[in-house]
C-alpha positions in Angstrom: 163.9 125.7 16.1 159.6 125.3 16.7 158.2 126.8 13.5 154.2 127.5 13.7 151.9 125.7 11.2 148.8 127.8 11.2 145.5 127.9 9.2 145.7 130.1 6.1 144.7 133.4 5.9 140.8 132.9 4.5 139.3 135.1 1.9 136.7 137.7 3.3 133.1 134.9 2.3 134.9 132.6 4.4 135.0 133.4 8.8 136.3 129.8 9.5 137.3 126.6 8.8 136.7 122.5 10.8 139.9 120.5 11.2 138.7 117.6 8.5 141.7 115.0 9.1 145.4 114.9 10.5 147.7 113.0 8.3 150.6 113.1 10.7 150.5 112.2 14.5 152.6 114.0 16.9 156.3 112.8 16.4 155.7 111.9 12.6 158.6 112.9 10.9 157.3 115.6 8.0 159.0 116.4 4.8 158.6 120.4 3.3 155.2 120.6 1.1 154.2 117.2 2.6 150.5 118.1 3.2 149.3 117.5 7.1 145.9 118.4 7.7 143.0 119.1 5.7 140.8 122.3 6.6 136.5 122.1 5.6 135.7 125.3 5.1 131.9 126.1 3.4 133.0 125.4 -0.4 136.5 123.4 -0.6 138.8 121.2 1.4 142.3 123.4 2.3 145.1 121.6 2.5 148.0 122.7 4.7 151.5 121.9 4.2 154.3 121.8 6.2 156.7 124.7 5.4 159.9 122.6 6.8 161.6 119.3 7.7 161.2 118.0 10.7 158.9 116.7 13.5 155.5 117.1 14.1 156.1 117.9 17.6 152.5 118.9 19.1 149.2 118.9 17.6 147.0 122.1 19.6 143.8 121.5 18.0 141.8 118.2 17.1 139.4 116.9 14.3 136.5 118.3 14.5 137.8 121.9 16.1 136.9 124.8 14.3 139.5 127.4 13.5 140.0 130.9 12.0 142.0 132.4 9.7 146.2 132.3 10.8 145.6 130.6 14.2 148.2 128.3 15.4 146.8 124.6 14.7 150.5 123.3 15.7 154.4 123.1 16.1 157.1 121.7 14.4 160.5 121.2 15.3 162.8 122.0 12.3 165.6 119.8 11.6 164.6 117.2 14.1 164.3 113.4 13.2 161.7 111.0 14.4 163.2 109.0 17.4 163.5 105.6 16.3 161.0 102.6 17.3 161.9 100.6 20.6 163.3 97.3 19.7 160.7 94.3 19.2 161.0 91.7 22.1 162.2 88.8 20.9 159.4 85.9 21.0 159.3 83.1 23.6 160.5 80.0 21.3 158.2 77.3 22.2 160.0 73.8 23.8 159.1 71.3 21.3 156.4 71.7 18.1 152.8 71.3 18.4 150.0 70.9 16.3 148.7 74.0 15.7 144.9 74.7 15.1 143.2 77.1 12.6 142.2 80.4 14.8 138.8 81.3 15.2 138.2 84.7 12.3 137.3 87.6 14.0 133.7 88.4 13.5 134.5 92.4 13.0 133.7 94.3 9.8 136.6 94.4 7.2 137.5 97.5 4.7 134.7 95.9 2.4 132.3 97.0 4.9 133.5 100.8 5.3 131.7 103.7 3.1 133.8 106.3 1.0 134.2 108.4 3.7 135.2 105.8 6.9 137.5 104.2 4.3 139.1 107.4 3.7 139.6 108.1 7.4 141.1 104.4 7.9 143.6 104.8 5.3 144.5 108.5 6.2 144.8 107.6 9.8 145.9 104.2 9.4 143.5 102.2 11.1 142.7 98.7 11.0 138.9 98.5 10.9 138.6 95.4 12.7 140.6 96.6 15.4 137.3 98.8 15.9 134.0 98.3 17.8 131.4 98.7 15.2 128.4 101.2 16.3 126.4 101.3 13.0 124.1 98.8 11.8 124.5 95.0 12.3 127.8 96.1 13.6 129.2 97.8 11.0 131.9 100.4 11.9 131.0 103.9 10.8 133.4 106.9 10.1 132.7 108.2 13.6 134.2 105.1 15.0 137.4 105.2 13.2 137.6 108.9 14.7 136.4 107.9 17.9 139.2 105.2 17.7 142.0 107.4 16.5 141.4 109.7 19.6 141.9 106.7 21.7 138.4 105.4 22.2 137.3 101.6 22.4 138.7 99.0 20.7 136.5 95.8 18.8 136.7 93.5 21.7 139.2 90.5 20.7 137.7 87.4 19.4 138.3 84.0 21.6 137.3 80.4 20.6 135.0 80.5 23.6 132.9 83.7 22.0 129.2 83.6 22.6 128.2 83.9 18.9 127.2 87.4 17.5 123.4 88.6 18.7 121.4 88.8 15.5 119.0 91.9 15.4 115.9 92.4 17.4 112.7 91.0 14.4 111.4 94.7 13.9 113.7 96.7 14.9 114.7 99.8 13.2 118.2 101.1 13.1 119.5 104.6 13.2 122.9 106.5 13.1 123.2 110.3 14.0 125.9 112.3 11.5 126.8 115.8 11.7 126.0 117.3 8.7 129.4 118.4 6.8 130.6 122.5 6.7 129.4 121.8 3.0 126.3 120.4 3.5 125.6 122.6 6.4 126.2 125.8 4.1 124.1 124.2 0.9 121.3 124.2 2.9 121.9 127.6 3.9 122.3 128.7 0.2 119.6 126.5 -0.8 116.9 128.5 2.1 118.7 132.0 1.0 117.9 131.2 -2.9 113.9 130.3 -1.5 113.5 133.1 0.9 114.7 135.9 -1.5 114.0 135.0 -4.6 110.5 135.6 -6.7 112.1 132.0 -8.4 109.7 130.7 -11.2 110.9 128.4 -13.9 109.8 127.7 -17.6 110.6 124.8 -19.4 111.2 124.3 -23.4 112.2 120.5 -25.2 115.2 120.6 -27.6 115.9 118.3 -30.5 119.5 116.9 -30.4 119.4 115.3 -33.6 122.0 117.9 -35.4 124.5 118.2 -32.4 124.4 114.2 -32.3 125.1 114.3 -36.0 127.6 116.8 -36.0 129.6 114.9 -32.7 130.0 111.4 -35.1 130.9 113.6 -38.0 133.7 115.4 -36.2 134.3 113.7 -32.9 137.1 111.9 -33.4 139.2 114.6 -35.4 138.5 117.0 -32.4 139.6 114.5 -29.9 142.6 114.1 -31.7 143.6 117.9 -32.6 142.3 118.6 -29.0 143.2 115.7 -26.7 139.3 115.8 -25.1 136.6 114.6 -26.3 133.7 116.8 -28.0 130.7 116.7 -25.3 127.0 117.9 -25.4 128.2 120.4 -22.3 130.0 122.6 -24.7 127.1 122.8 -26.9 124.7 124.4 -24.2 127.8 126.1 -22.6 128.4 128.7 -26.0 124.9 128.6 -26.7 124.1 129.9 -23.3 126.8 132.5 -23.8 125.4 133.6 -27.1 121.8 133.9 -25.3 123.5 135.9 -22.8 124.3 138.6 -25.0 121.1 139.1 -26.0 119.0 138.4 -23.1 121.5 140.6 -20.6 118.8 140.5 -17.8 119.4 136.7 -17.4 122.9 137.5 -17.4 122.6 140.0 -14.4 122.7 140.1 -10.5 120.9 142.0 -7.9 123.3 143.9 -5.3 120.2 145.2 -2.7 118.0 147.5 -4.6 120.7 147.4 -7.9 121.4 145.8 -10.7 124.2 144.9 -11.7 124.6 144.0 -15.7 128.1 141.7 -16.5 129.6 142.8 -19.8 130.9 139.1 -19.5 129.6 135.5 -19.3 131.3 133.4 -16.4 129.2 130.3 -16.4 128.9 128.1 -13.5 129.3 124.3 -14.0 127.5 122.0 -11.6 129.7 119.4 -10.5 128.8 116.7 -8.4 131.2 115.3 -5.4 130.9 112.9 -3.0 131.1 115.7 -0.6 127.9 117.8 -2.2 127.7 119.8 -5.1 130.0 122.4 -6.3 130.1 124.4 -8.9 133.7 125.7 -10.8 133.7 128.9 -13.2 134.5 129.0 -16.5 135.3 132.4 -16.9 134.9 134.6 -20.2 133.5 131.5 -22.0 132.3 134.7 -24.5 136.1 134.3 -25.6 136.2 130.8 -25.2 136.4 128.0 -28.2 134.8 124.5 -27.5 138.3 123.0 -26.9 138.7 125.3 -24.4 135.1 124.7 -22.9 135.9 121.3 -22.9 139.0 120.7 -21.2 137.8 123.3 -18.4 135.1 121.5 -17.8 137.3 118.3 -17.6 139.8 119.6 -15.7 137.3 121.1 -13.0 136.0 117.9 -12.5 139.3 115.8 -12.0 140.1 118.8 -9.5 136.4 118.9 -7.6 136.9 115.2 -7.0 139.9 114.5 -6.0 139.3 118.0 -3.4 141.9 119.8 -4.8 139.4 123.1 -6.2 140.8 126.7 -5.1 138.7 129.0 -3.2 139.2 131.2 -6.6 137.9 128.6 -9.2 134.3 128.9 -7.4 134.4 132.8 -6.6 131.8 134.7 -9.1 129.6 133.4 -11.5 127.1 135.1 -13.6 124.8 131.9 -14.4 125.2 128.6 -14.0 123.9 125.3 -15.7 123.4 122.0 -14.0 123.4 118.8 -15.8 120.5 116.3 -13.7 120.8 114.3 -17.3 123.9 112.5 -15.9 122.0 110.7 -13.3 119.0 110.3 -15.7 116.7 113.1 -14.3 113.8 113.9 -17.2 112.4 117.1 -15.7 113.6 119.0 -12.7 112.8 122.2 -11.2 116.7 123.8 -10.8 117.2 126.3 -8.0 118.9 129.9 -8.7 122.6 130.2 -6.9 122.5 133.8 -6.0 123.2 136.8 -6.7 123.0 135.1 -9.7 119.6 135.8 -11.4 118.8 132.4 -13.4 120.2 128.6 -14.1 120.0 126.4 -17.0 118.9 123.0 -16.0 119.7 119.7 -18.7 118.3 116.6 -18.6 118.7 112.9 -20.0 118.2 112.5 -23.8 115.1 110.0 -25.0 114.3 108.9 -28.2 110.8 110.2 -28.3 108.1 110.2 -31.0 108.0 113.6 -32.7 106.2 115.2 -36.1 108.3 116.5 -38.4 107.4 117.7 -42.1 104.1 115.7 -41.3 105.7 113.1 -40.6 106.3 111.2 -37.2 110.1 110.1 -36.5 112.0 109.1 -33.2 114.4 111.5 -32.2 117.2 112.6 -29.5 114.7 114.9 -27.6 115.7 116.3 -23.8 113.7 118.8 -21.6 115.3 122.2 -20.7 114.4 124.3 -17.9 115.2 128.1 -16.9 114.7 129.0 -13.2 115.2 132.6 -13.0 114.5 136.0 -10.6 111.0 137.5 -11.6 112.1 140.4 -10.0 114.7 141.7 -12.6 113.4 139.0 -15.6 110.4 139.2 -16.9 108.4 135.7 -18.1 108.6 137.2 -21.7 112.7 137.2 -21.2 113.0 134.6 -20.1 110.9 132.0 -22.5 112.6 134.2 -25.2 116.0 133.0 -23.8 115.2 129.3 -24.1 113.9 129.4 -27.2 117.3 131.2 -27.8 119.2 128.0 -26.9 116.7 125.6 -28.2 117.5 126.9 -31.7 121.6 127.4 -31.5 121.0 123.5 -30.3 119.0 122.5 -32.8 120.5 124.3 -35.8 124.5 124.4 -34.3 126.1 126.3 -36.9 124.3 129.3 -35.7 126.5 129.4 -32.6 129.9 128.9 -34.9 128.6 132.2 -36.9 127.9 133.7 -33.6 123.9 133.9 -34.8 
Protein backbone atom coordinates (compact mmCIF):
# COMPACT_ATOMS: atom_id res chain seq x y z
CA UNK A 1 0.00 0.00 0.00
CA UNK A 2 1.73 3.77 -1.18
CA UNK A 3 1.18 5.93 1.97
CA UNK A 4 1.97 9.91 1.36
CA UNK A 5 4.68 11.61 3.43
CA UNK A 6 3.83 15.23 3.19
CA UNK A 7 5.11 18.52 4.78
CA UNK A 8 3.34 19.33 8.00
CA UNK A 9 0.67 21.52 8.34
CA UNK A 10 2.60 25.05 9.18
CA UNK A 11 1.34 27.49 11.79
CA UNK A 12 -0.25 30.72 10.23
CA UNK A 13 3.65 33.12 10.65
CA UNK A 14 4.99 30.46 8.57
CA UNK A 15 3.75 30.26 4.34
CA UNK A 16 6.53 27.64 3.49
CA UNK A 17 9.28 25.70 4.12
CA UNK A 18 13.09 24.59 1.80
CA UNK A 19 13.77 20.84 1.68
CA UNK A 20 17.18 21.13 4.01
CA UNK A 21 18.45 17.41 3.64
CA UNK A 22 17.12 13.77 2.60
CA UNK A 23 18.24 11.11 5.03
CA UNK A 24 16.92 8.31 2.98
CA UNK A 25 17.44 7.64 -0.85
CA UNK A 26 14.74 6.18 -2.91
CA UNK A 27 14.60 2.34 -2.07
CA UNK A 28 16.03 2.98 1.59
CA UNK A 29 14.29 0.72 3.70
CA UNK A 30 12.53 3.21 6.57
CA UNK A 31 11.46 2.17 9.99
CA UNK A 32 8.04 4.13 11.72
CA UNK A 33 9.32 7.58 13.46
CA UNK A 34 12.69 7.13 11.65
CA UNK A 35 13.05 10.88 10.71
CA UNK A 36 13.66 11.43 6.62
CA UNK A 37 13.98 14.77 5.72
CA UNK A 38 14.54 17.96 7.42
CA UNK A 39 12.26 21.06 6.47
CA UNK A 40 14.02 25.04 6.96
CA UNK A 41 11.39 27.04 7.50
CA UNK A 42 12.19 31.01 8.82
CA UNK A 43 12.84 30.04 12.62
CA UNK A 44 13.44 26.09 13.13
CA UNK A 45 14.49 23.00 11.26
CA UNK A 46 11.19 20.44 10.99
CA UNK A 47 11.81 17.14 10.95
CA UNK A 48 9.51 14.71 9.17
CA UNK A 49 9.12 11.16 10.11
CA UNK A 50 7.99 8.40 8.39
CA UNK A 51 4.52 7.24 9.64
CA UNK A 52 5.22 3.37 8.53
CA UNK A 53 7.54 0.53 7.66
CA UNK A 54 8.58 0.17 4.50
CA UNK A 55 10.39 1.59 1.40
CA UNK A 56 11.11 4.92 0.43
CA UNK A 57 9.85 4.32 -2.94
CA UNK A 58 9.96 7.87 -4.81
CA UNK A 59 11.30 11.07 -3.72
CA UNK A 60 8.95 14.06 -5.73
CA UNK A 61 10.77 17.02 -4.53
CA UNK A 62 14.66 17.67 -4.06
CA UNK A 63 17.01 19.69 -1.65
CA UNK A 64 16.66 22.93 -2.21
CA UNK A 65 12.70 22.85 -3.32
CA UNK A 66 10.50 24.89 -1.46
CA UNK A 67 7.22 23.46 -0.24
CA UNK A 68 3.97 24.45 1.50
CA UNK A 69 2.09 23.30 4.15
CA UNK A 70 0.57 19.30 3.58
CA UNK A 71 2.06 18.97 0.01
CA UNK A 72 3.17 15.57 -1.01
CA UNK A 73 7.11 15.58 -0.74
CA UNK A 74 6.96 11.58 -1.39
CA UNK A 75 5.71 7.93 -1.29
CA UNK A 76 6.22 5.01 0.62
CA UNK A 77 5.47 1.60 0.12
CA UNK A 78 4.14 0.01 3.39
CA UNK A 79 5.26 -3.31 4.26
CA UNK A 80 7.85 -3.54 1.53
CA UNK A 81 11.55 -4.55 2.14
CA UNK A 82 14.58 -3.07 0.48
CA UNK A 83 15.62 -5.53 -2.49
CA UNK A 84 18.72 -6.94 -1.52
CA UNK A 85 22.31 -5.75 -3.00
CA UNK A 86 23.55 -7.58 -6.37
CA UNK A 87 26.25 -9.99 -5.45
CA UNK A 88 30.01 -8.66 -5.53
CA UNK A 89 32.02 -10.15 -8.52
CA UNK A 90 34.40 -12.18 -7.38
CA UNK A 91 38.11 -10.64 -7.98
CA UNK A 92 40.39 -11.79 -10.74
CA UNK A 93 43.10 -13.86 -8.54
CA UNK A 94 46.38 -12.77 -9.85
CA UNK A 95 48.79 -15.78 -11.46
CA UNK A 96 51.73 -15.72 -9.21
CA UNK A 97 52.59 -12.74 -6.34
CA UNK A 98 54.19 -9.59 -7.11
CA UNK A 99 55.82 -6.97 -5.42
CA UNK A 100 53.43 -4.56 -4.73
CA UNK A 101 54.16 -0.67 -4.58
CA UNK A 102 52.80 1.93 -2.09
CA UNK A 103 49.85 3.86 -4.25
CA UNK A 104 50.23 7.31 -4.99
CA UNK A 105 47.60 9.39 -1.97
CA UNK A 106 44.95 11.10 -3.51
CA UNK A 107 45.60 14.78 -3.46
CA UNK A 108 41.58 15.49 -2.53
CA UNK A 109 40.50 17.26 0.58
CA UNK A 110 39.62 14.79 3.53
CA UNK A 111 36.68 15.34 6.33
CA UNK A 112 39.39 17.55 8.19
CA UNK A 113 38.91 19.96 5.45
CA UNK A 114 34.98 20.15 5.44
CA UNK A 115 33.10 23.09 7.62
CA UNK A 116 30.21 22.22 10.12
CA UNK A 117 27.76 22.38 7.62
CA UNK A 118 29.50 20.28 4.43
CA UNK A 119 30.49 17.75 7.15
CA UNK A 120 26.96 17.47 8.15
CA UNK A 121 25.84 16.98 4.61
CA UNK A 122 28.66 14.19 3.99
CA UNK A 123 27.64 12.28 6.91
CA UNK A 124 23.80 12.71 6.42
CA UNK A 125 24.23 11.74 2.76
CA UNK A 126 27.03 9.49 3.14
CA UNK A 127 29.52 10.83 1.04
CA UNK A 128 33.04 10.35 0.81
CA UNK A 129 34.59 13.79 0.40
CA UNK A 130 37.42 12.78 -1.60
CA UNK A 131 35.36 11.19 -3.99
CA UNK A 132 34.33 14.96 -4.74
CA UNK A 133 35.85 17.69 -6.97
CA UNK A 134 36.62 20.51 -4.76
CA UNK A 135 35.27 24.04 -5.97
CA UNK A 136 36.25 26.27 -2.95
CA UNK A 137 39.44 27.62 -2.17
CA UNK A 138 42.83 25.81 -2.87
CA UNK A 139 40.47 23.08 -3.69
CA UNK A 140 38.67 22.61 -0.84
CA UNK A 141 35.20 20.95 -1.30
CA UNK A 142 32.38 23.10 -0.03
CA UNK A 143 28.79 22.01 1.12
CA UNK A 144 27.53 22.83 -2.36
CA UNK A 145 29.69 20.25 -3.73
CA UNK A 146 28.67 17.46 -1.58
CA UNK A 147 25.02 18.44 -2.79
CA UNK A 148 25.99 18.94 -6.18
CA UNK A 149 27.59 15.41 -5.86
CA UNK A 150 24.64 13.66 -4.17
CA UNK A 151 22.40 14.77 -7.18
CA UNK A 152 24.86 13.10 -9.42
CA UNK A 153 27.25 15.83 -10.40
CA UNK A 154 31.07 15.46 -10.97
CA UNK A 155 33.25 13.36 -9.24
CA UNK A 156 37.12 14.39 -7.85
CA UNK A 157 38.87 13.10 -10.83
CA UNK A 158 40.96 9.81 -9.75
CA UNK A 159 44.43 10.17 -8.85
CA UNK A 160 47.18 8.26 -11.20
CA UNK A 161 50.98 7.91 -10.60
CA UNK A 162 51.43 9.78 -13.81
CA UNK A 163 49.32 13.05 -12.25
CA UNK A 164 50.73 16.45 -13.26
CA UNK A 165 51.14 17.74 -9.70
CA UNK A 166 48.38 20.07 -8.25
CA UNK A 167 48.50 23.99 -9.77
CA UNK A 168 49.31 26.17 -6.89
CA UNK A 169 47.25 29.49 -6.79
CA UNK A 170 47.68 32.42 -9.19
CA UNK A 171 50.44 35.12 -6.68
CA UNK A 172 47.53 37.66 -6.07
CA UNK A 173 44.73 36.19 -6.69
CA UNK A 174 41.73 36.58 -4.63
CA UNK A 175 39.29 33.73 -4.02
CA UNK A 176 35.55 33.86 -3.79
CA UNK A 177 32.62 31.41 -3.15
CA UNK A 178 28.85 32.38 -3.74
CA UNK A 179 26.26 30.84 -0.79
CA UNK A 180 22.70 31.30 -0.72
CA UNK A 181 21.89 32.77 2.23
CA UNK A 182 19.90 30.18 4.68
CA UNK A 183 15.65 30.55 5.14
CA UNK A 184 17.08 31.79 8.58
CA UNK A 185 19.45 34.12 7.66
CA UNK A 186 17.30 35.26 4.90
CA UNK A 187 14.41 36.07 7.46
CA UNK A 188 16.97 37.69 10.23
CA UNK A 189 17.80 40.19 7.90
CA UNK A 190 14.24 40.75 7.18
CA UNK A 191 13.49 41.05 11.01
CA UNK A 192 16.57 42.90 11.52
CA UNK A 193 15.37 45.86 8.45
CA UNK A 194 11.56 45.60 9.95
CA UNK A 195 13.01 46.36 13.76
CA UNK A 196 15.15 49.66 11.83
CA UNK A 197 12.45 50.77 9.55
CA UNK A 198 9.64 50.89 12.20
CA UNK A 199 11.06 51.51 15.19
CA UNK A 200 11.97 55.09 16.91
CA UNK A 201 14.89 52.52 18.50
CA UNK A 202 17.25 54.48 20.92
CA UNK A 203 19.24 52.79 23.61
CA UNK A 204 20.64 53.90 27.12
CA UNK A 205 23.23 52.25 28.76
CA UNK A 206 23.93 51.89 32.78
CA UNK A 207 27.29 49.73 34.49
CA UNK A 208 26.42 47.15 37.17
CA UNK A 209 28.58 45.94 39.98
CA UNK A 210 28.62 42.04 40.20
CA UNK A 211 30.39 41.90 43.27
CA UNK A 212 27.29 40.57 45.56
CA UNK A 213 25.82 38.10 42.88
CA UNK A 214 29.59 36.78 42.48
CA UNK A 215 29.61 36.42 46.24
CA UNK A 216 26.44 35.01 46.76
CA UNK A 217 27.12 32.22 43.62
CA UNK A 218 30.46 30.76 45.76
CA UNK A 219 28.41 31.01 48.93
CA UNK A 220 25.58 28.86 47.57
CA UNK A 221 26.61 27.44 44.22
CA UNK A 222 27.39 24.20 44.99
CA UNK A 223 24.34 23.41 47.38
CA UNK A 224 21.97 24.70 44.45
CA UNK A 225 23.74 22.57 41.99
CA UNK A 226 23.19 19.78 44.06
CA UNK A 227 19.37 20.27 45.29
CA UNK A 228 18.79 21.49 41.64
CA UNK A 229 20.91 19.32 39.32
CA UNK A 230 22.10 22.90 37.28
CA UNK A 231 24.23 25.04 38.09
CA UNK A 232 23.47 28.69 39.55
CA UNK A 233 24.32 31.16 36.46
CA UNK A 234 24.46 35.03 36.21
CA UNK A 235 21.46 34.59 33.49
CA UNK A 236 19.00 33.91 36.17
CA UNK A 237 20.05 36.90 38.07
CA UNK A 238 19.12 39.42 35.14
CA UNK A 239 16.30 37.03 34.05
CA UNK A 240 14.02 37.73 37.66
CA UNK A 241 15.46 40.97 37.94
CA UNK A 242 14.17 41.88 34.55
CA UNK A 243 10.78 40.39 35.55
CA UNK A 244 10.63 42.38 38.70
CA UNK A 245 11.46 45.66 36.54
CA UNK A 246 8.78 44.59 34.44
CA UNK A 247 6.15 45.06 36.86
CA UNK A 248 6.91 48.26 37.49
CA UNK A 249 7.98 49.71 34.35
CA UNK A 250 4.82 47.96 32.28
CA UNK A 251 5.63 50.16 29.20
CA UNK A 252 8.85 48.23 28.64
CA UNK A 253 6.91 45.20 29.04
CA UNK A 254 4.38 46.14 26.28
CA UNK A 255 3.87 45.76 22.36
CA UNK A 256 2.45 47.87 19.68
CA UNK A 257 -0.41 46.16 17.57
CA UNK A 258 -0.82 49.31 14.72
CA UNK A 259 -2.04 52.30 16.48
CA UNK A 260 -2.48 50.04 20.06
CA UNK A 261 -0.96 49.11 22.85
CA UNK A 262 -1.01 46.23 24.11
CA UNK A 263 0.02 45.87 28.04
CA UNK A 264 1.10 41.89 29.08
CA UNK A 265 -0.13 41.14 32.64
CA UNK A 266 2.78 38.58 32.18
CA UNK A 267 6.55 38.47 31.68
CA UNK A 268 7.61 35.93 28.82
CA UNK A 269 11.22 36.69 28.41
CA UNK A 270 13.10 35.96 25.31
CA UNK A 271 16.54 34.27 25.67
CA UNK A 272 19.09 34.86 22.88
CA UNK A 273 20.64 31.77 21.90
CA UNK A 274 23.25 31.46 19.50
CA UNK A 275 23.42 28.47 16.73
CA UNK A 276 25.42 27.67 14.19
CA UNK A 277 22.59 28.25 11.99
CA UNK A 278 21.90 32.17 13.36
CA UNK A 279 20.38 33.32 16.37
CA UNK A 280 17.29 32.20 17.98
CA UNK A 281 15.64 33.12 20.64
CA UNK A 282 13.33 30.37 23.12
CA UNK A 283 10.66 31.77 25.62
CA UNK A 284 10.65 31.29 29.04
CA UNK A 285 7.22 31.86 29.69
CA UNK A 286 5.61 33.31 33.07
CA UNK A 287 9.24 33.65 34.47
CA UNK A 288 6.96 36.13 37.06
CA UNK A 289 6.10 32.57 38.58
CA UNK A 290 9.26 31.21 37.99
CA UNK A 291 12.07 30.26 40.76
CA UNK A 292 15.80 30.40 39.71
CA UNK A 293 15.97 26.56 39.36
CA UNK A 294 13.37 26.76 37.14
CA UNK A 295 15.05 29.76 35.20
CA UNK A 296 17.97 27.86 35.06
CA UNK A 297 17.21 24.57 33.65
CA UNK A 298 14.90 26.41 30.89
CA UNK A 299 17.56 28.18 29.85
CA UNK A 300 19.64 24.94 29.75
CA UNK A 301 17.41 22.98 28.21
CA UNK A 302 16.64 25.63 25.41
CA UNK A 303 20.01 25.53 24.48
CA UNK A 304 20.69 21.69 24.30
CA UNK A 305 17.42 21.85 22.05
CA UNK A 306 18.45 25.11 19.78
CA UNK A 307 21.67 23.26 19.02
CA UNK A 308 21.09 20.12 18.27
CA UNK A 309 17.82 21.75 15.86
CA UNK A 310 15.37 20.13 17.69
CA UNK A 311 13.29 23.81 18.98
CA UNK A 312 9.32 23.70 18.32
CA UNK A 313 7.76 26.32 16.34
CA UNK A 314 5.87 26.94 19.93
CA UNK A 315 9.02 27.38 22.14
CA UNK A 316 9.85 30.74 20.01
CA UNK A 317 6.09 31.96 19.41
CA UNK A 318 5.52 35.28 21.77
CA UNK A 319 7.75 37.02 23.76
CA UNK A 320 7.23 40.20 25.62
CA UNK A 321 11.10 41.17 25.96
CA UNK A 322 14.02 39.65 25.43
CA UNK A 323 17.70 39.74 26.72
CA UNK A 324 20.76 38.94 24.73
CA UNK A 325 23.98 37.89 26.38
CA UNK A 326 27.05 39.53 23.79
CA UNK A 327 29.23 38.84 27.19
CA UNK A 328 29.65 35.18 26.14
CA UNK A 329 31.75 36.06 23.15
CA UNK A 330 33.41 38.90 25.21
CA UNK A 331 31.48 41.93 23.65
CA UNK A 332 32.00 45.20 26.27
CA UNK A 333 29.44 47.44 24.84
CA UNK A 334 26.93 46.80 22.16
CA UNK A 335 24.04 48.58 20.78
CA UNK A 336 21.14 45.54 20.92
CA UNK A 337 18.34 45.69 18.34
CA UNK A 338 14.47 45.46 19.47
CA UNK A 339 12.73 41.96 18.19
CA UNK A 340 9.28 43.27 17.52
CA UNK A 341 6.36 43.75 18.44
CA UNK A 342 8.30 43.64 21.29
CA UNK A 343 9.03 47.21 22.67
CA UNK A 344 12.65 46.85 24.30
CA UNK A 345 15.82 44.30 24.90
CA UNK A 346 18.21 43.92 27.59
CA UNK A 347 21.62 43.60 26.29
CA UNK A 348 24.71 41.87 28.86
CA UNK A 349 28.09 42.07 28.34
CA UNK A 350 31.47 40.47 29.54
CA UNK A 351 32.47 41.15 33.24
CA UNK A 352 36.01 43.17 33.87
CA UNK A 353 37.62 43.88 36.88
CA UNK A 354 37.65 47.56 36.71
CA UNK A 355 38.88 50.28 39.05
CA UNK A 356 35.99 51.82 40.94
CA UNK A 357 35.41 54.32 44.18
CA UNK A 358 33.69 53.04 46.79
CA UNK A 359 33.33 54.66 50.40
CA UNK A 360 36.25 56.88 49.11
CA UNK A 361 38.01 54.40 48.48
CA UNK A 362 39.23 52.94 45.06
CA UNK A 363 38.83 48.89 44.68
CA UNK A 364 38.79 46.44 41.64
CA UNK A 365 35.63 45.03 41.06
CA UNK A 366 33.36 42.62 38.80
CA UNK A 367 31.83 45.62 36.71
CA UNK A 368 29.83 44.86 33.22
CA UNK A 369 27.91 47.38 30.95
CA UNK A 370 24.11 47.06 30.46
CA UNK A 371 22.27 48.40 27.71
CA UNK A 372 18.28 48.95 27.09
CA UNK A 373 17.30 49.45 23.42
CA UNK A 374 13.76 50.27 23.53
CA UNK A 375 10.59 51.95 21.23
CA UNK A 376 10.52 55.79 21.90
CA UNK A 377 7.26 55.66 20.70
CA UNK A 378 5.39 53.96 23.66
CA UNK A 379 8.65 54.44 26.25
CA UNK A 380 9.64 57.45 27.20
CA UNK A 381 13.74 58.09 27.91
CA UNK A 382 12.63 58.82 31.65
CA UNK A 383 11.17 54.90 31.64
CA UNK A 384 13.34 53.61 30.35
CA UNK A 385 16.75 54.89 32.39
CA UNK A 386 14.37 54.28 35.35
CA UNK A 387 14.18 50.56 34.33
CA UNK A 388 17.94 49.99 34.24
CA UNK A 389 18.63 51.55 37.22
CA UNK A 390 15.77 49.11 38.34
CA UNK A 391 18.03 46.13 37.48
CA UNK A 392 21.23 47.69 38.28
CA UNK A 393 20.10 47.68 41.90
CA UNK A 394 18.20 44.06 42.20
CA UNK A 395 21.92 43.15 40.76
CA UNK A 396 23.77 44.80 42.89
CA UNK A 397 21.89 44.30 46.15
CA UNK A 398 20.27 40.54 45.17
CA UNK A 399 18.23 39.97 48.08
CA UNK A 400 15.90 42.64 46.87
CA UNK A 401 14.69 40.36 44.06
CA UNK A 402 14.20 37.20 46.73
CA UNK A 403 11.83 39.81 48.72
CA UNK A 404 10.33 40.67 45.47
CA UNK A 405 11.72 44.56 46.16
Amino acid sequence: MSIELKVPVLPESISDATIASWHKKAGDAVTRDENLVDLETDKVVLEVPSPVDGVLKEIKHQVGDTVNGEQVIAIIEEGAAAPAPAPAAAAPQPAAPAAVSAAPKSTAKGTEDLSPAGLRVATEEKIDPSKVAGTGRDGRVTKEDLVNYGKGGAAAPAATPAAAPTAKPTPGARPEERVPMTRMRTRIAERLMQSKNSIAMLTSFNEVNLAEVVKMRKALGEAFQKEHGVKLGFMSFFVKAAAEALKRYPYVNASVDGNDVIYHGYQDISIAVSTDRGLVTPVLRDVQDMSFADVEKGIADYATKARANKLSLDDLQGGTFTITNGGTFGSLLSTPIVNPPQSAILGMHTIKQRAIVENGQIIAAPMMYIAISYDHRIIDGKDAVLFLVDIKNQLENPQRMLLGL
